[in-house]
C-alpha positions in Angstrom: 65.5 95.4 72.0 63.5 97.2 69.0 60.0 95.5 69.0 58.2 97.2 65.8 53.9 96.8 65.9 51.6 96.1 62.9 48.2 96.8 63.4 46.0 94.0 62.0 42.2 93.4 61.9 39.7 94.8 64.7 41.9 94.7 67.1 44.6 92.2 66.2 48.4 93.3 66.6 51.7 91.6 65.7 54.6 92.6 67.7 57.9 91.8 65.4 61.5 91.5 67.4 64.2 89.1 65.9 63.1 86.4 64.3 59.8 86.0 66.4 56.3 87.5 66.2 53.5 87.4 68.4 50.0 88.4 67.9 48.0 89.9 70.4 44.2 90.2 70.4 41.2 91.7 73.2 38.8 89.3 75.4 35.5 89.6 72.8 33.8 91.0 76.4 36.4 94.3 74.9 35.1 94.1 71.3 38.0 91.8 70.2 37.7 88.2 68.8 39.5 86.6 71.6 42.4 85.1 69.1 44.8 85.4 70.8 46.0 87.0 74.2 45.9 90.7 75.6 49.2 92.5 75.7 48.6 92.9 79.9 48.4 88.7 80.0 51.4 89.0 78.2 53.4 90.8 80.6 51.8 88.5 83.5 52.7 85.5 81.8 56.6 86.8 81.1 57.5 87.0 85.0 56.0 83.4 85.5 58.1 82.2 82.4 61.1 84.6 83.6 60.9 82.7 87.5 60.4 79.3 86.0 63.6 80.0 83.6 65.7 80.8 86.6 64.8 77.8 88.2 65.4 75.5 85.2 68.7 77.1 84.5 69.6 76.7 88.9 68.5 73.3 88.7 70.2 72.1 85.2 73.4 73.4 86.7 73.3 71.4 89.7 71.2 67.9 87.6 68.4 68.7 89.6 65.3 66.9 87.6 62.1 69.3 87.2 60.1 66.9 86.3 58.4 67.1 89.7 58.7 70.8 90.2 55.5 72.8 89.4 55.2 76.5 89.2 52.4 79.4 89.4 52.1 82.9 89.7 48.7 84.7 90.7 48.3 88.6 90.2 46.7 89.5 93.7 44.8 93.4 92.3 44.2 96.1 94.6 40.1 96.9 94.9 40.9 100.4 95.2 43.8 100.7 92.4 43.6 98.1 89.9 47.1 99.5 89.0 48.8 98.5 92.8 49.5 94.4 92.3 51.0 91.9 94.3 52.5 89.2 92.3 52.2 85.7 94.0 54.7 83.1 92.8 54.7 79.7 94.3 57.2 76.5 93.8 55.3 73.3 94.3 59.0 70.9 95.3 59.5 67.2 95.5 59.9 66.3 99.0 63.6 64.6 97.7 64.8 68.4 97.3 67.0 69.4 99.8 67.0 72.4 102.3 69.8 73.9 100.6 68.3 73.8 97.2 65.4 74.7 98.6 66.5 78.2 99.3 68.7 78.1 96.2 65.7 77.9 93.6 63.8 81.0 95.9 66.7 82.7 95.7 67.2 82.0 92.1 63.3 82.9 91.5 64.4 86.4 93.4 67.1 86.8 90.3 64.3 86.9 87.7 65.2 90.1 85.0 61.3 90.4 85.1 60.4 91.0 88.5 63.9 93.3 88.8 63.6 95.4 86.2 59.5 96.0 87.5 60.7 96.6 90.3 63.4 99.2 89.8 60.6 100.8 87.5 61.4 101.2 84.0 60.6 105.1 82.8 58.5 105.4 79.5 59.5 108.2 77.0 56.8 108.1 74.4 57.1 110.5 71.5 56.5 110.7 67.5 59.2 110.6 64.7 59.0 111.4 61.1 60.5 107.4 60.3 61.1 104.4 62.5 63.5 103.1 60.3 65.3 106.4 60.0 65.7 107.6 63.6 68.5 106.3 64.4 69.3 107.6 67.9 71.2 105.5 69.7 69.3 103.6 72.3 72.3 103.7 75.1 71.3 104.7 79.0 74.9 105.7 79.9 74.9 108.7 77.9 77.9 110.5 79.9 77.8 113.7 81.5 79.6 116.0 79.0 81.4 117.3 82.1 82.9 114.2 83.0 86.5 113.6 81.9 87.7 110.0 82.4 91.2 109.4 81.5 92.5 105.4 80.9 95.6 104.3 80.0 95.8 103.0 75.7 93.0 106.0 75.0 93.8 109.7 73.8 90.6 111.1 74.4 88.4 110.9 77.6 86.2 107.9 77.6 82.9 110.5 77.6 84.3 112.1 74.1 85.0 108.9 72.5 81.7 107.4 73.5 80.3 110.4 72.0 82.4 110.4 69.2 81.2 106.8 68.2 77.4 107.0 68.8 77.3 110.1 66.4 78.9 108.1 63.8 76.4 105.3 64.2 73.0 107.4 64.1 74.8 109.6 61.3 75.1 105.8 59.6 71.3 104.9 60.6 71.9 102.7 62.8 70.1 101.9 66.2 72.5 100.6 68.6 70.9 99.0 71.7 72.0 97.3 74.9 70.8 93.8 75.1 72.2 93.2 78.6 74.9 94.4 81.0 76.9 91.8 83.6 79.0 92.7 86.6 79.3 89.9 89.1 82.5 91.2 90.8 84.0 94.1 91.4 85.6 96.6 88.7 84.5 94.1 85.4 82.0 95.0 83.3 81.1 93.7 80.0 77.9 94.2 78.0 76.4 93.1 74.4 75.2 95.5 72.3 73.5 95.2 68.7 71.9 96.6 65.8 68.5 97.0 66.6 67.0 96.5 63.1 69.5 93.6 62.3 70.4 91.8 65.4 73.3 89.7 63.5 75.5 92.6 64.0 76.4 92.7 67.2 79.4 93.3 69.9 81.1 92.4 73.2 82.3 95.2 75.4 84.4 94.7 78.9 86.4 96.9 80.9 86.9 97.7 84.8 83.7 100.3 84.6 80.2 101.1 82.7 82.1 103.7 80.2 85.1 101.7 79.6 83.0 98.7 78.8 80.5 100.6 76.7 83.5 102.3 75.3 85.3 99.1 74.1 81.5 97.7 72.9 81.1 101.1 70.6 84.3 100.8 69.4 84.3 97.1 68.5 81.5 97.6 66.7 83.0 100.6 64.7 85.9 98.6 64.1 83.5 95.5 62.5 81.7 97.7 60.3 85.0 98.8 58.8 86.2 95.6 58.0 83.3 94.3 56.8 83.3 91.6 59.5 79.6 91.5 59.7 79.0 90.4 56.3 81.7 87.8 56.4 80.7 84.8 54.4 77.4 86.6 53.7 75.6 86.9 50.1 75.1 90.7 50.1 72.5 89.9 46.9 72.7 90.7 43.1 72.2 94.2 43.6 75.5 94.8 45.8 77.4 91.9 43.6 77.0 93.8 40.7 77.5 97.7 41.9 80.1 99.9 41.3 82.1 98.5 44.2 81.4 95.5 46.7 83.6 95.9 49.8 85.1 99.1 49.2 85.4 102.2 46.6 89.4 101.3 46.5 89.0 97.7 45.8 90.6 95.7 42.5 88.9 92.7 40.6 91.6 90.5 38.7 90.1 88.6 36.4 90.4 84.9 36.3 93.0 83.2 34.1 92.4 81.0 31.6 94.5 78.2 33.7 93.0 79.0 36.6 96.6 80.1 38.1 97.0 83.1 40.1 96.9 86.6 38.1 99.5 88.7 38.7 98.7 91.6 41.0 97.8 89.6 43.8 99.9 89.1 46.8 103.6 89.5 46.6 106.1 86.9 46.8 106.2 87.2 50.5 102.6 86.1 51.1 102.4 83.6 48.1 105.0 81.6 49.5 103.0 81.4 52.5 99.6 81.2 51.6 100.6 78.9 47.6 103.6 77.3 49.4 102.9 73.8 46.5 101.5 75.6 44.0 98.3 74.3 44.6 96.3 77.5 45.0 94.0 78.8 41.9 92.8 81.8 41.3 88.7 80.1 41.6 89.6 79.4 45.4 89.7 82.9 45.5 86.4 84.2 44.3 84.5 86.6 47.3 81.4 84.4 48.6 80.2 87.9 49.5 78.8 88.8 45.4 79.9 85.2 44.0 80.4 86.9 40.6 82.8 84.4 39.1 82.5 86.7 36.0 84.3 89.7 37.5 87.1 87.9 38.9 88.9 88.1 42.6 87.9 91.1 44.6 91.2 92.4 46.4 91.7 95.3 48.6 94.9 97.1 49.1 96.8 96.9 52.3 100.3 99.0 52.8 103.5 97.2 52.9 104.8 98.1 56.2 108.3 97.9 55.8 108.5 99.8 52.7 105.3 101.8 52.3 104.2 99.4 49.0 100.5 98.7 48.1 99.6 94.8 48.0 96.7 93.4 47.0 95.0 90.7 49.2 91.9 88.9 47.7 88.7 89.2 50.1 88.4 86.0 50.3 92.2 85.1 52.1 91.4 87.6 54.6 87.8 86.0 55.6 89.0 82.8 55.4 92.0 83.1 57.5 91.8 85.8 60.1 88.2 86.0 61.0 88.4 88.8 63.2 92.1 88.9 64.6 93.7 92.3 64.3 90.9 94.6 63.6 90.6 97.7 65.9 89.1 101.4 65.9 90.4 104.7 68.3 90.4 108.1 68.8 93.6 108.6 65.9 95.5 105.2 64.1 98.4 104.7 66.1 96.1 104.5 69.4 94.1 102.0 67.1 97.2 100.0 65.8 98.4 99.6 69.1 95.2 97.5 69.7 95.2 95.9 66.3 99.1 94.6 67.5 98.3 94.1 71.3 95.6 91.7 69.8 97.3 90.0 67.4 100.2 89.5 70.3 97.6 88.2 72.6 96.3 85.4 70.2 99.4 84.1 68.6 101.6 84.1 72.2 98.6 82.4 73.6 98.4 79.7 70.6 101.9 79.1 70.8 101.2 78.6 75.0 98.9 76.2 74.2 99.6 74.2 71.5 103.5 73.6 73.0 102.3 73.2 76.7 104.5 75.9 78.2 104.4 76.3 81.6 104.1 80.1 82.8 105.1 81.6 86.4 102.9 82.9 88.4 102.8 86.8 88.8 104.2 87.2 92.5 101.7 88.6 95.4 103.3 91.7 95.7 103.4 92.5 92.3 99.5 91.9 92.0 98.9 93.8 95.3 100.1 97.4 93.1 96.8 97.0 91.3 94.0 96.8 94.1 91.0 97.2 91.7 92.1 93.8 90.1 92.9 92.1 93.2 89.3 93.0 94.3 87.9 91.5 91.1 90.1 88.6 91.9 88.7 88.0 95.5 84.7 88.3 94.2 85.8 85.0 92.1 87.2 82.9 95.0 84.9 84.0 97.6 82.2 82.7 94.6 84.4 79.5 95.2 86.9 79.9 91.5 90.5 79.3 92.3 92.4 81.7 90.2 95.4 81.7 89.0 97.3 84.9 87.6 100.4 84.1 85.2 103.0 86.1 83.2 102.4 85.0 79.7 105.3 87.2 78.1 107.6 84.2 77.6 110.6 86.2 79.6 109.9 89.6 78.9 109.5 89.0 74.8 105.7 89.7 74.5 103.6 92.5 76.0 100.8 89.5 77.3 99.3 88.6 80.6 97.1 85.4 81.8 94.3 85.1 84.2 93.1 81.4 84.6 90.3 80.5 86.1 89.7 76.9 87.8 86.2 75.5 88.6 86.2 72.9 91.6 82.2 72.1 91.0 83.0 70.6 87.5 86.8 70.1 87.2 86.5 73.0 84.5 89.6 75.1 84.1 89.5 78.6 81.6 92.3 80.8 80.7 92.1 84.0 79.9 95.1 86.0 78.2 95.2 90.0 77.6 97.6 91.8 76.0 98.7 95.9 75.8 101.8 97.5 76.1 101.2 98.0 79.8 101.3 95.3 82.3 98.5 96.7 84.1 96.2 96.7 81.1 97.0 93.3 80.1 96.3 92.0 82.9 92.9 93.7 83.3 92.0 92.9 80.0 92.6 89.3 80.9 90.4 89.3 83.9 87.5 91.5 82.2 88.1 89.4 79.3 87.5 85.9 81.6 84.1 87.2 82.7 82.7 88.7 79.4 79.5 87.9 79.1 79.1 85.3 81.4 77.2 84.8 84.3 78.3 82.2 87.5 76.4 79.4 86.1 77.9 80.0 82.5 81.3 78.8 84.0 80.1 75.5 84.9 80.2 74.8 80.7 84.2 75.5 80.5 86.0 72.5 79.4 88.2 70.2 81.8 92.0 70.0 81.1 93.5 67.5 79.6 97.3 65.4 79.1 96.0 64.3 75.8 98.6 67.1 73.4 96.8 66.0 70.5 93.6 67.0 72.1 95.0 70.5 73.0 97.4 71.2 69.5 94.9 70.1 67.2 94.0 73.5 64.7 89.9 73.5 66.0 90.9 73.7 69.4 92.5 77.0 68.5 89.4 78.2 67.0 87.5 77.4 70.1 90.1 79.4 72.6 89.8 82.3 69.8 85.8 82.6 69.6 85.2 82.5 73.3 88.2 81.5 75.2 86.6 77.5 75.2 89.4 75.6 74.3 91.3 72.4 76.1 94.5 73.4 77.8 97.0 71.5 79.3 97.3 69.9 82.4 100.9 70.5 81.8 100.1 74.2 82.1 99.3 73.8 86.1 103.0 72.3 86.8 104.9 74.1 88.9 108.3 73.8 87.2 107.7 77.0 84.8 109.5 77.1 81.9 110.3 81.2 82.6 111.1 83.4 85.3 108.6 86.4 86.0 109.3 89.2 84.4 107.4 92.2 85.6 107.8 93.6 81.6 106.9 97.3 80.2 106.4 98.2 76.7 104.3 101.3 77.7 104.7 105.0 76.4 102.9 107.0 74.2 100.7 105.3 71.3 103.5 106.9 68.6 106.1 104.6 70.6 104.3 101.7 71.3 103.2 100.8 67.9 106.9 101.1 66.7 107.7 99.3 69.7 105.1 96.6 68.6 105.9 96.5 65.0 110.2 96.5 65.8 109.0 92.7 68.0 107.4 91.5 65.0 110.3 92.6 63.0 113.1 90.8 64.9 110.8 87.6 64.5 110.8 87.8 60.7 107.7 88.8 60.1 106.2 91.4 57.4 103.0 93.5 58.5 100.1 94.7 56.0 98.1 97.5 57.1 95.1 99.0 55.8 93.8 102.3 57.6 89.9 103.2 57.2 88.6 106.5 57.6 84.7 106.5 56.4 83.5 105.4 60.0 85.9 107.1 62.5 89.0 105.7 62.6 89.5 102.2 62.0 92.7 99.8 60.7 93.4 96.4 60.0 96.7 94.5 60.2 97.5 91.5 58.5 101.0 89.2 59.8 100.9 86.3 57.3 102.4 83.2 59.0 101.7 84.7 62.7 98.2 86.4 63.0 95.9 83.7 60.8 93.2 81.5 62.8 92.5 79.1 60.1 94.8 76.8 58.9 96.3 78.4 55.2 94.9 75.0 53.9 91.5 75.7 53.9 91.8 78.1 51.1 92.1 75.0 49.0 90.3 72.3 50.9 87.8 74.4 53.4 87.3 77.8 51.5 83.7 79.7 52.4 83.1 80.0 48.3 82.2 76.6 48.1 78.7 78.1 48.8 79.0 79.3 45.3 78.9 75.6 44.0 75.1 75.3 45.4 73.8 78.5 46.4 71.8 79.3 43.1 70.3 75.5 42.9 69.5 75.6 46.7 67.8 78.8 46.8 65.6 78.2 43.7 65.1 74.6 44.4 61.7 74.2 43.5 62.2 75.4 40.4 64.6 72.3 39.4 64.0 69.9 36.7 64.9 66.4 37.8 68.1 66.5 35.7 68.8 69.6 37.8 68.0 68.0 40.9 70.2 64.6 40.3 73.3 67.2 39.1 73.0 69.2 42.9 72.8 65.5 45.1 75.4 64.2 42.9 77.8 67.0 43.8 76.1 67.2 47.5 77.6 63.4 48.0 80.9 64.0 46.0 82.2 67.1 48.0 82.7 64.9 50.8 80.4 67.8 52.8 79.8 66.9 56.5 76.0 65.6 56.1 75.4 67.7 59.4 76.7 71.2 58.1 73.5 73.8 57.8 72.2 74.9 55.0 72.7 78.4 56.2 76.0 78.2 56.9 77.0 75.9 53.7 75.4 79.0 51.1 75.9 81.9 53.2 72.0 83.0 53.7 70.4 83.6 56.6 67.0 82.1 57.5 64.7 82.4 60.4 66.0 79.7 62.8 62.2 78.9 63.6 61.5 77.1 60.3 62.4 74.2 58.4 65.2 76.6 56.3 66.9 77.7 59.6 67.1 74.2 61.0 67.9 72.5 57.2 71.3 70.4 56.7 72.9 68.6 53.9 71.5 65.3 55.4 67.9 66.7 55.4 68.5 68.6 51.9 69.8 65.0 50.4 66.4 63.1 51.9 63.8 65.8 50.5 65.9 65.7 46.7 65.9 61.6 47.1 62.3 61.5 48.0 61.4 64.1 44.8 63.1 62.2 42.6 61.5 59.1 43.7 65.0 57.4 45.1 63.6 55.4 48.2 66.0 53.3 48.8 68.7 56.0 48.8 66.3 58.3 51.3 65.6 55.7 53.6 69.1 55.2 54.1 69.5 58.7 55.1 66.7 59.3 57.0 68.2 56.7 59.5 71.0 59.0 59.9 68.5 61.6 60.9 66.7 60.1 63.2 69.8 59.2 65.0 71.8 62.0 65.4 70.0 65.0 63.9 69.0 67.5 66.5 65.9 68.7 65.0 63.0 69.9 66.6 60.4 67.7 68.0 58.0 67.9 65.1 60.5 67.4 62.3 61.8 64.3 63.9 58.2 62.6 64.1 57.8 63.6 60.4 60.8 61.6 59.5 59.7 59.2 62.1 56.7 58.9 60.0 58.3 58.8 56.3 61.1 56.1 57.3 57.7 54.0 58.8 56.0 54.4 55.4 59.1 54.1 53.2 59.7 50.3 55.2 56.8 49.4 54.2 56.3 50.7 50.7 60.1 49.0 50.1 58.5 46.0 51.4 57.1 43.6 48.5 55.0 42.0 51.0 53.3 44.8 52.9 50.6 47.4 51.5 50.6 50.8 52.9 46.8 50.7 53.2 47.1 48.1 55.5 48.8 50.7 57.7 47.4 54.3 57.3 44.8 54.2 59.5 47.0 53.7 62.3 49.3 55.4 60.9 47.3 58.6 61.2 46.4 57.8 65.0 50.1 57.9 65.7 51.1 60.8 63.6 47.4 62.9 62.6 46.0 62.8 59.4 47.7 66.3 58.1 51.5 64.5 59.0 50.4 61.3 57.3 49.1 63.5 54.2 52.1 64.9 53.6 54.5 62.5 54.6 52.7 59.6 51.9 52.6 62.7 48.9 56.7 63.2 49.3 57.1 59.8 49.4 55.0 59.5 45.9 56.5 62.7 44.4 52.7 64.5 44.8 54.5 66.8 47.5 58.6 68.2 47.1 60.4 69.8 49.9 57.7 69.9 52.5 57.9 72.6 55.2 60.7 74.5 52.4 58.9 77.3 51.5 60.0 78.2 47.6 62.7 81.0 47.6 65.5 82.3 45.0 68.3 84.4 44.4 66.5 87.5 44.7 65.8 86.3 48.8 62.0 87.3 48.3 60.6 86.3 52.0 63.9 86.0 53.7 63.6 88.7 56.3 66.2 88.0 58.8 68.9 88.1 55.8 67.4 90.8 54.5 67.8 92.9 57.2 71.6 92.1 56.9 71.9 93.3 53.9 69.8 96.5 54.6 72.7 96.9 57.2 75.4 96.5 54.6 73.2 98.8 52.3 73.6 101.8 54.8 77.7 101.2 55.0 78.3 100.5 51.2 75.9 104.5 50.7 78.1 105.9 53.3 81.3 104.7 51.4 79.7 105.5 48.0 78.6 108.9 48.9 82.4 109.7 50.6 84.0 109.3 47.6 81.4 111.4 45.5 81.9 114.2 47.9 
C-alpha cells in the first residue's frame, strides 16, 4: 500500500492511503503540541487492533457475542535496548466460553498480519527519487530470477518473461502496481490482489497452482482491464477527456443522433440488431457513453472484426458496458494464446449459466481420472481435512464444452459453492476451477456462501447470474447434487497448440450458430476482446432500454452542482428522481457514475437521502417526513447520520403538529442530540441550512480526490494511446 506524507505545522504529519488520512503529532515533552498521536503509538496500537480483529472475525463466525470479551496489549521495553520489546496481549473471557473456543480465539490472536509480518521482519529500502508520482516501479516481491524458466501449459513464453514482460509495460505506463495481500491455505493454490497504488479502484485478482502463475494471471488481468477500458466502466472521465480528440480509443466512431431518435446507420449489423433491437424499441439516446455524456457528439462506437468474414462492425460503448461487464477480455504473450483465454472464458460462463439456470445434473469426474493430477488432488485433501466436502464434476455436457467443475460444500452452515474453469485442457480447467474456488478467500470467508435451494425461480432468475459471475455467490440447485446425471463422463481434450485451439474454440461456437466480434489491442502488450451476441452477455439485452448505466446523464450535472439550484431547478430534479421509478436505496455514486470518499455524507448518499435534503430545502415537510421514515427503517447509514434523521423526523412531528411548539421541545432536544445536531437539524428544517454534511461540488469534481485519482489513471492510458498514434 502507497501511504504518501504531508508535512504540517511544528511537527504535525498527515499520512494519506485510500480514502483515509491520519494525522500524527509528538508528546509536547518532544516539542510537539500533543494533537494527536506519535507514529510509534501508532504502530503499538495496530497489533492490539490487528489481535482484537482476529478475535471479532473468530467469534462472528462461530455467533460468539463480544460483548463480554476485553482486550489489552502492554509493550514490556528492554532497560538495556529500548529497541528489544516484548509485546503482552491478554484476552479478558466470559466464564460461558468454552475450552475449545478458548484456544480458538489464542490461536486466532497468533494469526494476527501484525505480529507476523513483525515478526518475520519486514526489510526497509529507503532511498530518494526525482517524482513520487512518476516512479513508477512496480512494487512486486517476486521479482523472478531471470534464470528461472517455468513452462505451463496455455502460455508461450516462461512465466519469469511474461511477468517481466507485463511489469515493464506498467512502470513504462506510470503505474505503481502493489500487492495488497497473498492467500494460500492449501496446497498448490495461490491467489493474490493487486492494485494501483495511486488509484486503488483499479485493481485485480490473480490465482494459479504457484506464486508466479498467480502473479502471472494477476499482471495480466490487469493488462487485459486497462485495454478494455474496464476500469472506467460507468465512470465520468470529466469534461476534459469528454471533449478530447478521442475518448476510449484513437480508432473510435461518433454517430450522431437522429432526429427520431432511431438507430443511425453504421452501428451494428443486422446480426446484432436483431439481437440486441429485437421490437424496435431501442433508440439511438439509450446509447449515449456514460463515460463523457456528450449527447452533442453522438454514440461513441469502436470497431470489432467480423469473424467470419473479416468485416469491421461498429458496437456503441455503451452495449458493450452494459452487457458484458467483464466476460471475454484477456491479455498474453501473442493473440491467439490470448484468444484462447478470451473463448475458454466465455465457454466457462455461458456452459456454467446454462448448468445453472436448467438444473443439469453433472457426473462426477472418476477417482482414477483425478488421481493423474496429484498436485490437485493435494489441494483437494487440504479442503476436506479443513472439514469441506468436495465434489469434482465434468461440466462439458458430454464432451461438447472444453469446462470443468469443482464444488465445494460447507457442513458448518449448509453453504454449498461451485466453482467452474474452463481451457482447452482438462487438466487446466480443472485447476482453474479449484484455484478459482479459493481466490481470495480465507476459511472463514466460506462460511458466507449461499445454501442451495429447490426453489428454480430462485436459481434461474437473471441477478442470480450476476452473482455466480462477480464472485461465484450464486444459488444453485439442489437438483445439482442428484445422483442420476444427466451425462456420462467424458474425459474430453481440446488441447494443442494456441493456433489450433482458438480455431478449435471458434469452429464450437460456429456449429452453435453463433457469430464472434473481435477486437485485438496492441498499445499495452497484447490484449483482445471477443464479443458472442446471444451467448457471452451478463446482463439481460433489456437493460439497454429499461436499466442502461446513461441514466446518470439524466441527473449527474443537477446532483453535482446542487447547491447551485434555484428552487424551480430543485422541484424539476425530485420530480424526475420520483418518476424514474429509481430504487430509493440506489447510491448516489453509483446512480451518476462519480466516485466519492465512502467516509462522508457523499459516499454513503442515496436517492432516498437525496429526495429528503431537496424536500426539506424546498420547505416540503410533509413530503420529507414521509421519507425520512423510510430512512430510519431500512437505511444502513452510519451511526451519526441516523440520529440526525432521528432528530429531524422528531422536530418535523412536532413542527407538523398544530398543537405543539418546537420551543417547547429544544431544550431536551439538545440533551438527547447536542446543541451542534439540533442547530443544524432545526435550520434544514426552516430552509436557513440546504444539504447538510453535502459539501458543494460540480462538474469540474473540484475536491473529489478518490475520483480524481481515477481519472489521473485513465489520463496516463488515453496519453499512451494518443502519443502511439502520433508516433
Amino acid at each position: 500500500m502507497e501511504i504518501k506524507v504531508d508535512f504540517l505545522d511544528n511537527l504535525r504529519l498527515e499520512a494519506k492511503f485510500d480514502d483515509f488520512s491520519v494525522i500524527a503529532d509528538q508528546p509536547i515533552r518532544y516539542k510537539g503540541d500533543g494533537s494527536a498521536p506519535s507514529p510509534f503509538d501508532y504502530f503499538l496500537a495496530s497489533s492490539a487492533l490487528c489481535a482484537a480483529y482476529f478475535v471479532k472475525v473468530y467469534c462472528n463466525a462461530r455467533e460468539i457475542p463480544t460483548e463480554g470479551i476485553r482486550l489489552s496489549q502492554n509493550n514490556i521495553v528492554d532497560p538495556e535496548n529500548r529497541y528489544n520489546q516484548i509485546f503482552q496481549i491478554q484476552v479478558e473471557l466470559p466464564e460461558n466460553i468454552s475450552d475449545k473456543d478458548r484456544e480458538g480465539i489464542l490461536r486466532s490472536i497468533d494469526r494476527c498480519t501484525v505480529k507476523k509480518v513483525v515478526q518475520t521482519g519486514p526489510e526497509f529500502k529507503i532511498e530518494t527519487v526525482e517524482s513520487l508520482d512518476e516512479d513508477a516501479q512496480a512494487m512486486l516481491m517476486t521479482t523472478p530470477d531471470g534464470a528461472s524458466t517455468t513452462f505451463i501449459e496455455g502460455k508461450d513464453l516462461p512465466l519469469e518473461q511474461t511477468i517481466a514482460n507485463m511489469t515493464s509495460i506498467l512502470a513504462d505506463l506510470g503505474m505503481k502496481i502493489e500487492i495488497s495481500s497473498w492467500r494460500n491455505i492449501v496446497p498448490n493454490v495461490w491467489s493474490l490482489h493487486i492494485r494501483d497504488a495511486a488509484s486503488p479502484m483499479c485493481f485485480t485478482n490473480g490465482k494459479g497452482a504457484t506464486k508466479e502463475s498467480a502473479l502471472c494471471s494477476a499482471l495480466g488481468e490487469f493488462i487485459e482491464r486497462l485495454n478494455c477500458n474496464f476500469f472506467y466502466n460507468d465512470q465520468f472521465l470529466g469534461q476534459d477527456i469528454a471533449n478530447s480528440e478521442f475518448v476510449h480509443y484513437p480508432n473510435e466512431k461518433w454517430f450522431k443522433l437522429t432526429d427520431d431518435d432511431s438507430l443511425p446507420e453504421g452501428i451494428l449489423d443486422q446480426y446484432c440488431r436483431e439481437i440486441y433491437d429485437p421490437e424496435g424499441e431501442l433508440r439511438g439516446s439509450h446509447l449515449i457513453d456514460t463515460n463523457s455524456g456528450n449527447t452533442e457528439r453522438g454514440i461513441c462506437s469502436i470497431p470489432y472484426t467480423r469473424h467470419s468474414d473479416g468485416e469491421t462492425v461498429y458496437f456503441p460503448s455503451n452495449l458493450i458496458e452494459n452487457l458484458f461487464l467483464s466476460n471475454g477480455m484477456s491479455a498474453g504473450n501473442n493473440f491467439n494464446e490470448a484468444k484462447v483465454q478470451c473463448l475458454s472464458e466465455i465457454f466457462e460462463r455461458a456452459v456454467k449459466r446454462q448448468i445453472i439456470e436448467q438444473e443439469i445434473v453433472l457426473p462426477d469426474v472418476p477417482a482414477d481420472v483425478l488421481n493423474k493430477f496429484p498436485n490437485i488432488v493435494a489441494g483437494i485433501k487440504g479442503l476436506e481435512e479443513q472439514g469441506f466436502p468436495v465434489v469434482v464434476k465434468d461440466a462439458s455436457l458430454g464432451g461438447q464444452f472444453p469446462v470443468m467443475c469443482v464444488t465445494l460444500m460447507n457442513p458448518k452452515t449448509g453453504g454449498v459453492f461451485a466453482s467452474f474453469g474452463a481451457h482447452p485442457s482438462f487438466e487446466v480447467a480443472l485447476e482453474r476451477s479449484l484455484t478459482e474456488l479459493l481466490q481470495g478467500r480465507s476459511f472463514e470467508g466460506l462460511n458466507d456462501v449461499p445454501k442451495p435451494t429447490f426453489n428454480s425461480m430462485a436459481v434461474s432468475e437473471p441477478e442470480n447470474f450476476v452473482e455466480h459471475f462477480i464472485d461465484s455467490t450464486g444459488v444453485i440447485s439442489w437438483r445439482f447434487f442428484s445422483a442420476k446425471h444427466a451425462y456420462e463422463f467424458c474425459e474430453w481434450d481440446f488441447s494443442g497448440s494456441n493456433e489450433q485451439e482458438c480455431e478449435t474454440l471458434f469452429g464450437i461456437l460456429k456449429d452453435l450458430g453463433k457469430e464472434c466480434y473481435v477486437a485485438e489491442f496492441s498499445d499495452l502488450g497484447t490484449a483482445c476482446r471477443i464479443l458472442v451476441p446471444d451467448y457471452s452477455e451478463v446482463y439481460p439485452v433489456e437493460d439497454l432500454i429499461w436499466d442502461n448505466t446513461n441514466k446518470a446523464l439524466q441527473y449527474r450535472s443537477d446532483i453535482l452542482n446542487l447547491h447551485a439550484l434555484n428552487d424551480d431547478q430543485l422541484v424539476s430534479l425530485v420530480e424526475r428522481l420520483e418518476e424514474s421509478q429509481l430504487d430509493n436505496y440506489i447510491d448516489i455514486i453509483t446512480l451518476i457514475g462519480v466516485e466519492f470518499d465512502e467516509n462522508t455524507v457523499w459516499g454513503q448518499l442515496t436517492i432516498l437521502e437525496l429526495k429528503i435534503l431537496i424536500y426539506l430545502a424546498l420547505g416540503e415537510l410533509e413530503d420529507a417526513i414521509d421519507l425520512v421514515e423510510s430512512f430510519l427503517q431500512y437505511n444502513d447509514n452510519t451511526v451519526q447520520r441516523g440520529l440526525f434523521y432521528q432528530a429531524v423526523h422528531a422536530v418535523l412531528e412536532v413542527v407538523l403538529d398544530e398543537e405543539l411548539e418546537l420551543e417547547d421541545f429544544i431544550a431536551n432536544f439538545e440533551r438527547m442530540f447536542t446543541k451542534e445536531v439540533m442547530d443544524n437539524v432545526v435550520g434544514s428544517v426552516n430552509g436557513e441550512v440546504r444539504f447538510f454534511g453535502l459539501t458543494p461540488t460540480n462538474m469540474n469534481l473540484g475536491g473529489l480526490d478518490k475520483h480524481q485519482r481515477l481519472i489521473d489513471s485513465y489520463k496516463k492510458l488515453h496519453q499512451a494511446r494518443a502519443a502511439k498514434v502520433k508516433a
